[in-house]
Structures are given as structure tokens and as C-alpha cells.
N, C-alpha and C positions, 0 to 999 in steps of 0.2 A: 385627305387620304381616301383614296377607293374603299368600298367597304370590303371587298374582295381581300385587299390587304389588311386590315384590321382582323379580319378570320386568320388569316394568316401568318400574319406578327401581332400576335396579341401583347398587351401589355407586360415589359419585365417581372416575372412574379419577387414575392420577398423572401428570401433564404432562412429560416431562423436558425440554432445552434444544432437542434434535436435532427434537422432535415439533413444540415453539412455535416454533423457526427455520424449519422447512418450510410451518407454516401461515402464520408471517409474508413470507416470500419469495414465495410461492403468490397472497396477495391482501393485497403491497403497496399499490398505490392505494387499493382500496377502502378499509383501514385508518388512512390518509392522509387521504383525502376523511374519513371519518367526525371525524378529530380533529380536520380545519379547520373543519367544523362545528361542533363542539360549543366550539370556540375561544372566547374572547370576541372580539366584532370592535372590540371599541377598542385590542386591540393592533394595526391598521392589517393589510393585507393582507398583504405584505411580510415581516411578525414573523410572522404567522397561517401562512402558508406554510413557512418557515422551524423553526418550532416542530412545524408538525401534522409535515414528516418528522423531527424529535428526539425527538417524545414516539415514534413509534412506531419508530426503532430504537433506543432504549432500551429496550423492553418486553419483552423476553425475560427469562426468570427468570434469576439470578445463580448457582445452580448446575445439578446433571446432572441433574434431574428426580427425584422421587421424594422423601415427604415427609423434614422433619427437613434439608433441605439449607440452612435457613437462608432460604426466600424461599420464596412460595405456588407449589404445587405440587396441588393438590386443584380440581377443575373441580365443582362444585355438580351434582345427578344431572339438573336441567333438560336434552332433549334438544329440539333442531330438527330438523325435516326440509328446512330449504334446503341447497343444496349449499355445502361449505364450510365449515360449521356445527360442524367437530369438538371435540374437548375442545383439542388446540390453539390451532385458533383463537380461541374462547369467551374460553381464558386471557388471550390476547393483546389480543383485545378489549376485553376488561374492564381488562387494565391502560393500554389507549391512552384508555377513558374516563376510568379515577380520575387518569391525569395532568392530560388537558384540561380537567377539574374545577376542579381545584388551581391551575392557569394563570390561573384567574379569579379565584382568591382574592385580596382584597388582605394588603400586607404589614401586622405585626401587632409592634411593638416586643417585647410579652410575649409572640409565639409562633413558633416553630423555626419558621424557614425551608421553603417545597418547592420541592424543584431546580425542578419542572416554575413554578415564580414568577418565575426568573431569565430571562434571555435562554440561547439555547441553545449550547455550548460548539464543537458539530458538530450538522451539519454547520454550515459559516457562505458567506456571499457575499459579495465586497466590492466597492464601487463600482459595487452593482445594484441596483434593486429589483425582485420577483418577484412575479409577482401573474398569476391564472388568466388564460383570454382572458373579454373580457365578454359577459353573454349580452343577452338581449333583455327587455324589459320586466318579464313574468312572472318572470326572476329575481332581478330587480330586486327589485322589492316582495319576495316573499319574502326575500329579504336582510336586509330591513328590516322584517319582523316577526319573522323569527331573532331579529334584532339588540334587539329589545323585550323578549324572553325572560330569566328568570334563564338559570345555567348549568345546572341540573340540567333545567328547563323544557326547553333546548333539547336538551340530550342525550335525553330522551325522545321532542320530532317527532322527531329524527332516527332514535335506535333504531326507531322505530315505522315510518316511510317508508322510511328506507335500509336497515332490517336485517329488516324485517318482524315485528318480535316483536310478542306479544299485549299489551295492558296489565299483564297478572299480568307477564309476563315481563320488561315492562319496569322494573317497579316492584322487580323482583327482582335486576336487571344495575343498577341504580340504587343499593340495598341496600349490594351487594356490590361497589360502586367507593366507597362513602364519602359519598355523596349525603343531605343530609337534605332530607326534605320532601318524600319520593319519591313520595306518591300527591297532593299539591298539585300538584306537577313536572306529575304528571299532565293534571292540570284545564288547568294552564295551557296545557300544548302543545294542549290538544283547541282553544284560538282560532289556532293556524295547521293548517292543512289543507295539505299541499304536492298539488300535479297532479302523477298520478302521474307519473314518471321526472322531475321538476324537478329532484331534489336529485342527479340522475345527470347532468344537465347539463352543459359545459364552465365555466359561472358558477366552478361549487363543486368544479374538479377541480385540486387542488393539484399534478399531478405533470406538468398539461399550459399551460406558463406563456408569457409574457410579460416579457421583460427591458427595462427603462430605467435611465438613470443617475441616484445618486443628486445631491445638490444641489452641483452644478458648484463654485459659487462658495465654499461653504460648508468644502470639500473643501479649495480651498487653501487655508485660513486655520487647519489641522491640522495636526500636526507627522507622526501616523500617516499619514496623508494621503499626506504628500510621501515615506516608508517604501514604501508602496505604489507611488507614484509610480517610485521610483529601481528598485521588484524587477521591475515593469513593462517599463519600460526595457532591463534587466539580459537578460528572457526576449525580448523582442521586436525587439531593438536590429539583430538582421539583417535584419527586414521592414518595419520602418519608415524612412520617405521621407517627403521635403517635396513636397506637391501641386507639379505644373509648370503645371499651369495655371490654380490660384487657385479660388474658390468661384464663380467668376462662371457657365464655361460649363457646369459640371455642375448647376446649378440647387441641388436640396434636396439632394444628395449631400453624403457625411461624408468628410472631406479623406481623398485617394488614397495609402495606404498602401502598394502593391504598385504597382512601375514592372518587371514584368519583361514581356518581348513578349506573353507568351499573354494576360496582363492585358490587358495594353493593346489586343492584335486584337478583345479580346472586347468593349472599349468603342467599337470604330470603327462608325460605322453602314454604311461602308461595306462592311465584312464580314456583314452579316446576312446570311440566307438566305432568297432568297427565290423562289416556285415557281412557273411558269407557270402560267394560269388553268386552262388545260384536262388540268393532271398528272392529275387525280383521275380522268381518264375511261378512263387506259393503265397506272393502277398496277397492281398485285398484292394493295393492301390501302387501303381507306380509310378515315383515321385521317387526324388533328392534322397529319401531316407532309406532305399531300399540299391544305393549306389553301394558293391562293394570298394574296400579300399584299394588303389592303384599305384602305379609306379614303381619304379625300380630304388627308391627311396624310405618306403614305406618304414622299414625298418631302421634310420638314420634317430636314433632320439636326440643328437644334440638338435639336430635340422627340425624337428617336432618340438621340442621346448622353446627352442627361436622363433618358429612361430605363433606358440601358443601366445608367450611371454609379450610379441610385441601386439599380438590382437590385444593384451589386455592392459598395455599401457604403450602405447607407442612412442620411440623419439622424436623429437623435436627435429630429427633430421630425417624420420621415417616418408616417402611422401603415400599420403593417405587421402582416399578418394571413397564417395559414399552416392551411390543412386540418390534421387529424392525420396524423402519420406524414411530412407532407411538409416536407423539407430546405428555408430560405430563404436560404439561401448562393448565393455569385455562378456566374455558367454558367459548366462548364468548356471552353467554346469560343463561339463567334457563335454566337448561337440565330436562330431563323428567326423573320422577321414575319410576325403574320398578320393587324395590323391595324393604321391609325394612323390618326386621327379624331378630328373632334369628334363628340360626343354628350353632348346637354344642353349643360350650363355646363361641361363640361371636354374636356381633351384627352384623348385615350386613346388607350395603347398595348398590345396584347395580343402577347406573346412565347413561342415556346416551344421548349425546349431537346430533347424527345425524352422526357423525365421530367416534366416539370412545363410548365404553364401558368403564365406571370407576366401580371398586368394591373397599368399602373402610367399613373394619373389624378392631374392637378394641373389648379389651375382657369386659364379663359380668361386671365386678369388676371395670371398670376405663376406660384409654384413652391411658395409656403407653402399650407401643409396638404396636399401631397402625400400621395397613399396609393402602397402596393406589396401587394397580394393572391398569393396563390400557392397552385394547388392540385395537385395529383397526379392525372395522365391516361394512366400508360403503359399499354401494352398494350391500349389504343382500338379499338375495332372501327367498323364504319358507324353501329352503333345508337348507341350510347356516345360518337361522335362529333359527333352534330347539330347540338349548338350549344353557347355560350359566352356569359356573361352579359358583356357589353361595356360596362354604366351600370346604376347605381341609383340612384332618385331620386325624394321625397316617397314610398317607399311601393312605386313602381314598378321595373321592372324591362324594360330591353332585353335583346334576345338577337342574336349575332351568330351565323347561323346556314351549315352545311356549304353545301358549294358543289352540293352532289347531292340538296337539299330541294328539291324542286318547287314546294308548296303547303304552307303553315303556317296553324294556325287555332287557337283555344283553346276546349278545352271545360272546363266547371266539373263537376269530378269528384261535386260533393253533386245535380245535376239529372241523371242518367244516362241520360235518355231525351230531354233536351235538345238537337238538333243543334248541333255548331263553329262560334262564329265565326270566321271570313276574319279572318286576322294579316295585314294588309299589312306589304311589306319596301320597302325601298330598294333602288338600283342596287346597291348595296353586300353588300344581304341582313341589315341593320339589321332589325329587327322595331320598330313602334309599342311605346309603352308599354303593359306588360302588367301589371295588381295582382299583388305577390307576396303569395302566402298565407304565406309562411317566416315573416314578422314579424307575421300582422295579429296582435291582441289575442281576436278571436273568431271562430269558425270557422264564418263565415255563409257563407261560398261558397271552394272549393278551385278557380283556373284552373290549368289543366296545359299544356302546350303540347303539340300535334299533330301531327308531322311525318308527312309523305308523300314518301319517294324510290321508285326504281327496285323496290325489294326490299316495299316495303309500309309499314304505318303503324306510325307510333312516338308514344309517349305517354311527354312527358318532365316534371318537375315544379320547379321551384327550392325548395331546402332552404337557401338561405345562403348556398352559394358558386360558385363561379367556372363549376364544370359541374355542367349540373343531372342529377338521377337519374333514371334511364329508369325506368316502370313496369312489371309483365311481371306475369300471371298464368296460375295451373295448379299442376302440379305440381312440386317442386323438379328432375325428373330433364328436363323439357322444358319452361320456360314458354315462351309467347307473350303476343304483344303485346295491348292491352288492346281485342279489335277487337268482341267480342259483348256479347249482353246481359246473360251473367252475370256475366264479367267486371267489366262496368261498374258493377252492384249491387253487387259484394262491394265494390271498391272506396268508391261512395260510402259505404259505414260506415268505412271503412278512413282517408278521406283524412285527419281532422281527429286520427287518433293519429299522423300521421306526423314532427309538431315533437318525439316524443321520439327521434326519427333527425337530427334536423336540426343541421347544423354541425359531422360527424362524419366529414365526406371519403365520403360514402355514392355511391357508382357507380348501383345499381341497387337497388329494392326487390320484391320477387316476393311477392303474395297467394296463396294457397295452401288452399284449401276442401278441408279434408279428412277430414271428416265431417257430416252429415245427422243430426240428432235431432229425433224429434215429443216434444213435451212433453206431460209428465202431463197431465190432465185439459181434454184436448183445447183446449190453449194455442197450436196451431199447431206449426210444423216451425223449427227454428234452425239456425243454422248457425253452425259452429267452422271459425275461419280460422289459418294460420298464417302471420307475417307475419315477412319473414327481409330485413332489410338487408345488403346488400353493401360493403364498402368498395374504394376503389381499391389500398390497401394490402395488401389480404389477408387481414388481421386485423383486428380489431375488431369482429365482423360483427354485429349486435343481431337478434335474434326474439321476439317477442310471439304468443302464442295469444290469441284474440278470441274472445268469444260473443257472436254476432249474433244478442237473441233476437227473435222475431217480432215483429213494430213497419210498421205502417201506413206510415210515412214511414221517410226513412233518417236514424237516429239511429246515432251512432255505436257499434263494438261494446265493450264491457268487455272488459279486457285482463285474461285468468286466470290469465297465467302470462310472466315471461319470461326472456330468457338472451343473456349478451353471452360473445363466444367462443366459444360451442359449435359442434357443428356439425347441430346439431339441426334440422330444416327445411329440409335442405341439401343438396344432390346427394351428400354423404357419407352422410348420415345423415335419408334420407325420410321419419320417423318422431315420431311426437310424442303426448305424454299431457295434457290439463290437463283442469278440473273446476274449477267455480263453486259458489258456494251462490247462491240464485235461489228466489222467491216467482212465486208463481202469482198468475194475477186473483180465486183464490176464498181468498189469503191463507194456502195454503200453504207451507211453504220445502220447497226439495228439494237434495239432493246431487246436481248432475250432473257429469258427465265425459263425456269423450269420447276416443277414440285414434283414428291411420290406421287402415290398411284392415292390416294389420301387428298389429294386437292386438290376443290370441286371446281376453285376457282381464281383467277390471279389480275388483281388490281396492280397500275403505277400511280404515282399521286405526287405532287412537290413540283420537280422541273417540267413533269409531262404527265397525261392525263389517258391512260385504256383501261380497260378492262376486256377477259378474255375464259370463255366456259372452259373447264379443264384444267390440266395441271402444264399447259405450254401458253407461251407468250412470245410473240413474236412483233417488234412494232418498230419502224422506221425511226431515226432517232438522228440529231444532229452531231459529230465530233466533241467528245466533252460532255456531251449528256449527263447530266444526272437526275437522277427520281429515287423515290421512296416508294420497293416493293413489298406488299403485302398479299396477302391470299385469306381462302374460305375452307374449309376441310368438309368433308361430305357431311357432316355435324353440325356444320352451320358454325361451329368452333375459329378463330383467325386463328390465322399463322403468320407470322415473321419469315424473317431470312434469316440463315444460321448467324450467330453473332455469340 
């Protein structure tokens, strides 16, 4: 062998337990999600969940690392450049596929048994069933051309969309979990295509769930059953109470378990909190707590007890939906109203405790099919407090809007030169029905909603829940609001990748133009965006680099790069590296890149070899290219590419 190559495929290192437990701990979910994929789905979702976290805390090797301990220890010399990618994790990977494999296999009289065929020993659930929260359409269908795939088919989309591997690579991680039929696998997966971040979705995320009871009836006619029943009992026998006042007045509520005072003050309506109209104009801050109460409801107490009652124990038939990160347990004292009304076909109540925003609708007619929504709003500011989605309906979307909006109007983020239309409101400050783009199926027009207070204009957008996310662009250390005309450009390229933020407890999203590059053979000038979602949590926060390249109309930009957690694009960390491969009009390919104003300098390395002074890269490249880009920061500091 070349010595060239011995640099470059150096020897398989040894995996020990301490290395595969850090990577597994490191990027549990992801490992998770990857095995409820590759699942089969006719073990039901439930099993699928259940299983995807058994296969992967089993996967650690069974001794101290290092070969000869009796269980694979050797990581193949294949290397990635994604973050994360180490010979730990690889290891672990590779064994959270060859079980998921195996899970599909049927049972076989003439052939030994695999654990991963059985139901799972641990962890286990009982008298639940667990299942993701649902998404929308698009991962619906996906779903269900997963669900058409062999097992090895599907472990390939998925390698290929959730891991990024190449073909060879995949056919190789295939190989090397036990898979036959690995470059078939192949073919097959090329008939599903996932959009990109679909399989990063809430659909397919097994660690962010859903609980219902399993089959009531069914239950007591078990002998296990009633075992459960009595240890139940046994653990919970000082908190459990016979309802006092029956199923009647609390509507959809699940019979009242907790009779102690504070409980009980918290279900009075006549304890709520509620704020004169004109608090907002003498506060110190405004936010959520300084909303007075609204609607033509307000004064309904059975409709205020129905609420309270099923925020703080909901039915079994309630359907109940929660931002990430956000608690849906009962308030720990009277929360304050901030709305009660009809709108559309229901009644609606919106509540909030200082931490969380609850909206809880049942229809005109009765109490069945009640919903209870809940998202997380602390630490609100004017911007971040504007409005409130109050009804959803065919499609559309009302907003209840701050009491310090003056004039509301909608503009559709894909016509940027477009003037607002005029939102009419109610006395109330109800908004007309407005198309949500969170759900359409095709991204012909993005409406955002327009505020104008005392302090200036605000561009807010609905993603799914309860509060919708402010827009802001510029740079991460000061954005502003979305008021000029380049603003409004980067955006329209911007709006139509925003569904892979959507449903994610997203606060605020900041566009971020942070490089200028004219293209080879005088292609025009593009633009590299950085696109950095916020959550109300804190954490979670997703960025996406975008190459907007020169294009007559506003087509959206390709997404080069992205990163959930980091803090890349972000007032910690202003700085960012990605690069495309990209064809020219005369049918060239070229290697481009781009960094902030922060890098001094921009290396390829792997399939092709430049270097380039500055934060631009520009380099001839064959169809299929790939390389490994890295950079220099005026510090002399590296830099990676977003990941």
C-alpha cells in the first residue's frame, strides 16, 4: 500500500466500553430515532418505541474495549467528517442497525433465536401506550413508503437522509451489520426521497412522546392486570379520592384525584387572575401577565371550571398536545385569563400561569373531543408577546392579539415587494381568518402576520403552535425586525425551509446574510444565509446555512449545512463555514464555500485538495465531488462547517 494511503486509512482503532458509552450517552435520541426507523412498522408504534430505546441501550460492547474481549471491538478504517462520527459512535451505530435488522426478521423453527425478535426485557411500560407526537401530512406519506420498504431498503434512506452517508458508505454499514442484499437495499431506497430534515421531524422522534391507556376493558379480564392494579393502589393510595362532584360539572375531566385546598383553589374560577384593561400602559414589562381578560365568555363559570378541571387532570379522550420542553401538568396556583370565547365552532379558553400558555377548546354542542394545547412563553418580552393563536380551522388560523397592537396586516413573505394586507380585528382584538402556511402541503405563498406597536413593526409567522415566532434579521449580535428591502429578499428564499423548524417550541427565527460571493463565469453574485431558530426553552435551538444562488425569481435557497444545539449563528458564537457543490449555466460543477467576515482562511482536503486567502472558495470540481471543508479564523483558531 501507498504510504499516502496508510496517512489516510490508518489502522481500525479499538473501541473500549467507556469510549461506546460516551458516544452513546452523547447522541442518545439521534441513535433512537435511527432504530425506530429502521424498525419494522408492523410491530405497531408502541412496540417500535419501546424496542428502538432497548436495542440501543443494549449496544454497548460486553467487555473493556480492546480486541480479543470476546465482542467487536474493531471500528473498520471508513472515516466521516460529520460531527459525532467517532469510532465510538460508528460502533454503536452499527450495532443499533444489526439489531433493528434482526427485529424484522421472522421467527424460523430451524433457526436460533435473536434477542433483538423478542419483545424487549427493559426497559418496559405498563398500562400505556407510547407513540411520537403526529406530524402533518408529509410525514405521513413518508411513513408509508418507509413502511413499503424491505428492512435493509430502509435502513439505507435512512443511513443516507439521517446519517448522511454516501452510497459506498452505505452499502458498507450495511455489510457490516449483517444485511444481505446491500446494493439492492440500495435501488430500493433511491424510490423514497425524504425533504430534507422530514426524518428529523417530531413524526419519527421516539424520545419526544405521547402517552394513552392501553385497552381498558381488556385489562380487567387479566389476572396480571389486577397485580398491577393492587401495586397501583398500594403506591398511590394516599392521593387517591373519590370525585365530589361527579363527571357532570367538570365536563371532559378524568375523575378528581387530589382533594387538598390548593387543588381545589386552582379549579375555582373564581380565583383566576384577572388584569385590568389598561395594566399594560403603567407596567415595568410587557409580556403575557399584563394581557387583560377577554371575550365575550369571560363570565361563563361552568366554561372556566371545564377548563381549569381538565388542565389539571385531563381525559383519556381529551386530545392534548405540548411544545417541547413544555410541562403539561396542572398549575401550581389560579392562573390568570386571558381569554374566554367563542371562535368558529368552539368555545375557547386561553390561560396562563407565568410559565406556560394553556388554550383549552371543546365544541359549541358539548364537551367531547375536547382539546388542551400548551406551550412555553416565559421570559416574553413586547416582541415575543404579540399574539396568540386563539382557533384553528379548515386550514386557517385566528390570532388573539397584545393589547399594545395598534394596526395588524399580513404580508406574504414569497412577494417581498408586495405591500400588507389590513388584518381586521374585533372589539376583542380577535384577528379574521388568516391561511396558515405551518400545514399547507406546497409552499405557493408564506402569510406572516404584521404587527405595529408603540416601539415599531414586528413580523411574526405561525409554525404550529400556540405562539407564533417573531422573524428578525441581520446579524446574530443585533437583529432587527424585518422592515427593509433586503431583509425582505433574504427572507422570501428563506420562508418555504422554515417547516423543518416547525412544531419545535421555536420563539424567534433570525436570517442572517453572512457572505457575498460572485460566481464563476460571471453567473451573478449569491448569497450565503445563516438561519438560527430559537426555542423558548433554551435549548434545542436548529441552524441551517443556505445558498441563495442567483435566480430571477425567489426560489428557495439550498440548505448546505446544518446544526441542532450548537451555538453556531448565535450571539455566542457569530461565525459560520458551509460549501455546496453547484453547476454553472455553461455546465460546470464547482466547489464553493463561504465563511463570516471571521475567516481568514478556507482549506478542501479528502476527495480534493485547495486552499484559498479569505472567507470565499471557489474551485472547479467534478459531478459528485466530495471533500472535507475546513477553515482558519483571523486567530489563527479552525473552523469546521456547521454540523
Amino acid at each position: 500500500m501507498a504510504p499516502e494511503q496508510d496517512i489516510l486509512n490508518p489502522p481500525a482503532p479499538s473501541v473500549g466500553v467507556e469510549q461506546a458509552e460516551a458516544a452513546l450517552v452523547e447522541h442518545y435520541p439521534r441513535l433512537v430515532r435511527l432504530a425506530y426507523l429502521v424498525l419494522p412498522p408492523s410491530l405497531g408504534r408502541n412496540r417500535r418505541v419501546v424496542t428502538a430505546h432497548a436495542i440501543v441501550q443494549r449496544s454497548l460492547p460486553r467487555g473493556r474495549g480492546g480486541p480479543g474481549d470476546g465482542d467487536e471491538a474493531l471500528i473498520p478504517a471508513a472515516r466521516r467528517s460529520e460531527a459525532g462520527a467517532g469510532p465510538g459512535y460508528v460502533y454503536v451505530r452499527r450495532r443499533v442497525v444489526r439489531q433493528a435488522l434482526e427485529a424484522g426478521l421472522p421467527l424460523r423453527r430451524r433457526a436460533w433465536p435473536k434477542r433483538a425478535q423478542f419483545p424487549p426485557l427493559l426497559p418496559q411500560v405498563w398500562g400505556l401506550r407510547l407513540f411520537p407526537r403526529s406530524g402533518g401530512a408529509d410525514e405521513l406519506a413518508l411513513d408509508q413508503r418507509l413502511s413499503a420498504l424491505s428492512g435493509p431498503a430502509r435502513a439505507a434512506c435512512v443511513l443516507r437522509a439521517l446519517e448522511r452517508l454516501s452510497d459506498d458508505e452505505v452499502v458498507a454499514e450495511l455489510n457490516a451489520a449483517g444485511a444481505t442484499g446491500a446494493r439492492q437495499a440500495l435501488v430500493d431506497a433511491d424510490a423514497v426521497e425524504p425533504q430534507p430534515g422530514l426524518l428529523e421531524s417530531a413524526e419519527f422522534d421516539p424520545c419526544s412522546l405521547q402517552a394513552r391507556p392501553t385497552d381498558l376493558m381488556r385489562r380487567r379480564q387479566h389476572g396480571r392486570a389486577a397485580l398491577a392494579a393492587v401495586a397501583a393502589l398500594v403506591v398511590c393510595g394516599a392521593l387517591i379520592g373519590l370525585p365530589g362532584d361527579g363527571w357532570g360539572p367538570d365536563g371532559a375531566a378524568a375523575p378528581s384525584y387530589a382533594q387538598n385546598p390548593a387543588a381545589q383553589a386552582a379549579l375555582d374560577p373564581g380565583h383566576l387572575l384577572r388584569v385590568e384593561p389598561t395594566a399594560w400602559t403603567t407596567a415595568t414589562r410587557t409580556d403575557f401577565s399584563v394581557w387583560p381578560a377577554r371575550g365575550g365568555l369571560t363570565g361563563d363559570a361552568g366554561l372556566l371550571r371545564r377548563a381549569l378541571a381538565v388542565w389539571a387532570r385531563p381525559g383519556e379522550k381529551v386530545q392534548v398536545s405540548a411544545t417541547p420542553g413544555t410541562p403539561s401538568g396542572p398549575p401550581m396556583g389560579a392562573p390568570q385569563l386571558l381569554f374566554a370565547g367563542d371562535v368558529d365552532r368552539a368555545r375557547v379558553v386561553l390561560l396562563y400561569d407565568g410559565l406556560r400558555v394553556a388554550r383549552y377548546a371543546e365544541p359549541r354542542d358539548g364537551t367531547a373531543g375536547a382539546a388542551l394545547d400548551f406551550a412555553r412563553v416565559d421570559a416574553a418580552d413586547t416582541a415575543s408577546a404579540g399574539a396568540l393563536v386563539v382557533g384553528r380551522t379548515d386550514g386557517n388560523v385566528r390570532y388573539l392579539t397584545a393589547p399594545w397592537v395598534r394596526e395588524a396586516s399580513v404580508r406574504d413573505l414569497l412577494t417581498p415587494d408586495a405591500a400588507p394586507r389590513p388584518l381586521h380585528r374585533d372589539k376583542d382584538g380577535v384577528t379574521d381568518p388568516v391561511i396558515s402556511p405551518a400545514q399547507a402541503g406546497q409552499c405557493t405563498s408564506w402569510d406572516a402576520l404584521e404587527f405595529r406597536d408603540d416601539s415599531g413593526v414586528r413580523l411574526m409567522t405561525d409554525l404550529g403552535e400556540l405562539a407564533p415566532a417573531r422573524l428578525t434579521w441581520g446579524p446574530p449580535s443585533a437583529p432587527r425586525d424585518v422592515g427593509d428591502r433586503a431583509a425582505r429578499e433574504g427572507w422570501a428564499r428563506t420562508a418555504c425551509l422554515l417547516p423543518t423548524v416547525r412544531s419545535h417550541g421555536v420563539r424567534s427565527v433570525n436570517d442572517w446574510q453572512f457572505a457575498q460571493q460572485a460566481m464563476p463565469e460571471n453567473n451573478g453574485t449569491a448569497a450565503w444565509i445563516c438561519t438560527r431558530a430559537e426555542t423558548w426553552r433554551g435549548a434545542g435551538s436548529r441552524a441551517f446555512a443556505q445558498f441563495q444562488a442567483p435566480s430571477t425569481r425567489h426560489a428557495p435557497g439550498a440548505i448546505a449545512a446544518r446544526a441542532e444545539n450548537s451555538a453556531s449563528c448565535g450571539p455566542r458564537e457569530a461565525r459560520v463555514l458551509a460549501g455546496v457543490l453547484w453547476k454553472s449555466r455553461g455546465g460546470t460543477w464547482f466547489v464553493l464555500a463561504a465563511g463570516s467576515e471571521q475567516v481568514a482562511s478556507v482549506t478542501l482536503s479528502g476527495g480534493m485538495s485547495a486552499t484559498e486567502r479569505g472567507n470565499l472558495l471557489a474551485v472547479p470540481a467534478k459531478e459528485g465531488a466530495r471533500a472535507e471543508l475546513n477553515g482558519r479564523l483571523t486567530d489563527g483558531s479552525p473552523i469546521a462547517t456547521l454540523r
